[in-house]
C-alpha positions as CSV (number, residue, x, y, z in Angstrom):
1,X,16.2,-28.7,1.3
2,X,13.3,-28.1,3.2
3,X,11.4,-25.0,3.3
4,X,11.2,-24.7,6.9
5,X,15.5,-25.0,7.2
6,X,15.8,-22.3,4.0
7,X,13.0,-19.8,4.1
8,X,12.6,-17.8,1.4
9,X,14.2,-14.4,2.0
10,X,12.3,-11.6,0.2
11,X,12.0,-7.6,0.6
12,X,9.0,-8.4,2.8
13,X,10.3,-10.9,4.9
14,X,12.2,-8.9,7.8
15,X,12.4,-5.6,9.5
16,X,15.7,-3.8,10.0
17,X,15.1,-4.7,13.9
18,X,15.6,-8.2,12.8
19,X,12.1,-9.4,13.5
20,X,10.3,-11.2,11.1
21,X,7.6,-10.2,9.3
22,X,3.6,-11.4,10.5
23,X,0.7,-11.3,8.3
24,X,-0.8,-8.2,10.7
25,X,2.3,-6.4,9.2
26,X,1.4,-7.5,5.3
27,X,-2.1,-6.6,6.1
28,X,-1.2,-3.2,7.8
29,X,1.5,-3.0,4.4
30,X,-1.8,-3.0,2.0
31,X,-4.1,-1.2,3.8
32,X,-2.1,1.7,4.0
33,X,-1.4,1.5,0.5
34,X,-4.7,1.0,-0.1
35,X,-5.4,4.0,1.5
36,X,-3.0,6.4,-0.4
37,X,-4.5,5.0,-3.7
38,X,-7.9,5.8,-2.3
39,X,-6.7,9.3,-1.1
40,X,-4.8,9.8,-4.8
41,X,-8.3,9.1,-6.6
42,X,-10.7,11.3,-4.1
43,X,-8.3,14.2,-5.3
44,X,-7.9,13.5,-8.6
45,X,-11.8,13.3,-8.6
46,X,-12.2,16.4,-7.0
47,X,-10.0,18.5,-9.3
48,X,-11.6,17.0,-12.1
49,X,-15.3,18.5,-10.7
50,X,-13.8,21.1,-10.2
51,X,-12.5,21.5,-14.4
52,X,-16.2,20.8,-15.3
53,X,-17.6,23.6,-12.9
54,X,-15.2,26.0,-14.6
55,X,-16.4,24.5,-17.9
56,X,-19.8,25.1,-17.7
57,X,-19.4,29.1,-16.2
């Protein structure tokens, strides 16, 4: 079969509305996971600063 008659279906691939999934929505997908892993780092970053300042008092 083609691929245009049986479309892959994947996690991805549809939004409980029904409406099928863009490439705006994947992008929007892994810049906001980008962003929590960003957000996870800056605070792990921070408390590790912070360890060394207590270190060195």
């Amino acid at each position: 079969m083609s691929p245009t008659m049986h479309p892959r279906k994947c996690k991805w691939d549809s939004i409980p509305d029904g409406r099928i999934k863009k490439d705006k929505d994947r992008k929007e997908r892994t810049l906001k996971s980008k962003r929590l892993w960003v957000r996870k780092t800056r605070l792990r970053r921070k408390a590790e600063e912070a360890a060394l300042g207590l270190c060195m008092l």
